[in-house]
C-alpha positions in Angstrom: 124.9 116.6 66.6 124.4 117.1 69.8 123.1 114.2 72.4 121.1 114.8 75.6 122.0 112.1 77.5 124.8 110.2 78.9 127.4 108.4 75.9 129.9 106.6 78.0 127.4 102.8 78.5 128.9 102.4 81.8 127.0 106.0 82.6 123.6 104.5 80.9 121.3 102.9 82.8 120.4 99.8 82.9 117.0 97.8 82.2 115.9 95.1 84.4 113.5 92.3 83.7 111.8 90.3 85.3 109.3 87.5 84.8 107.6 85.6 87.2 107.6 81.7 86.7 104.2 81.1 88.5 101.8 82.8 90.7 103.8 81.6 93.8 107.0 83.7 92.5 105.0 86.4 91.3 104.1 86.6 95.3 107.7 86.7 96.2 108.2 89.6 94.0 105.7 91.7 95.1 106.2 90.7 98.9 108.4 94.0 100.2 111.1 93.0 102.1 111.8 94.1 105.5 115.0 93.4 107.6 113.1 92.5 110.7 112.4 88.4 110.9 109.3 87.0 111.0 107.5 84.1 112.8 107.4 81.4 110.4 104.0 79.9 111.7 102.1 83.1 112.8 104.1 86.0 110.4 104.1 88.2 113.1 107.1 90.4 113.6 109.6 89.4 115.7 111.3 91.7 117.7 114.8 91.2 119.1 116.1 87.2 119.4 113.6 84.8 118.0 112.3 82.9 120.4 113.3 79.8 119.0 113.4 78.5 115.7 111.5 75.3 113.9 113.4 72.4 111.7 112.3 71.4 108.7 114.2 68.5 107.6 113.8 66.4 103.9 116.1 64.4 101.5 116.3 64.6 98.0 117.9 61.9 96.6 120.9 60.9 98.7 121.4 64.7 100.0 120.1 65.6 103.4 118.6 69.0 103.6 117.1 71.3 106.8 116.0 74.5 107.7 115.4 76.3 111.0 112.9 78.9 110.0 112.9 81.8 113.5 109.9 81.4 115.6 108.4 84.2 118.0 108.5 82.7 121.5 104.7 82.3 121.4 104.9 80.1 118.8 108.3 78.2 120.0 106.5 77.6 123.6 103.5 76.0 121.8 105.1 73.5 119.3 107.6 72.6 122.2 104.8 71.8 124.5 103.1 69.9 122.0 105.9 68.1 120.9 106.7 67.1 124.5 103.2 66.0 124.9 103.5 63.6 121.8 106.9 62.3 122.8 105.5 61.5 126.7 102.2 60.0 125.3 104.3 57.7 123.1 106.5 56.8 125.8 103.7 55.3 128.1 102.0 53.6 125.6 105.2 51.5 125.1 
């Protein structure tokens, strides 16, 4: 009897599933990927060096975990300004 397809398994291919958790990972999934970074406050494309990058920054339990997510320099500029402002508002009232 004669087969029409491939016999050796390594030659078969293969099936992939995948199910989605929750509505937020089902996002994920369907997001497409692109190499090029992204502002993480204004998700526009960033093209060439970030221009700077944020810090998130929370513990969970006793371990200490961050991320520096790349911002476009817009978006650096701004929070930097802003954060100076807060910082040099707080100083004076002291």
């Amino acid at each position: 009897m004669a087969s029409n397809g491939p016999t050796d398994p390594a030659a078969m291919p293969q099936q992939v599933f995948c199910y989605a958790i929750d509505d937020v990972a089902l996002a994920s999934l369907r997001r497409q990927r692109d190499d090029a970074p992204r502002c993480a406050l204004c998700d526009r494309e960033i093209e060439g060096e970030p221009g700077g990058s944020g810090l998130f920054l929370w513990t969970r339990g006793e371990e200490v975990r961050f991320d520096e997510p790349p911002l476009c320099a817009r978006c650096a500029t701004s929070v930097g300004v802003t954060a100076f402002a807060h910082w040099s508002c707080n100083d004076e009232g002291e």
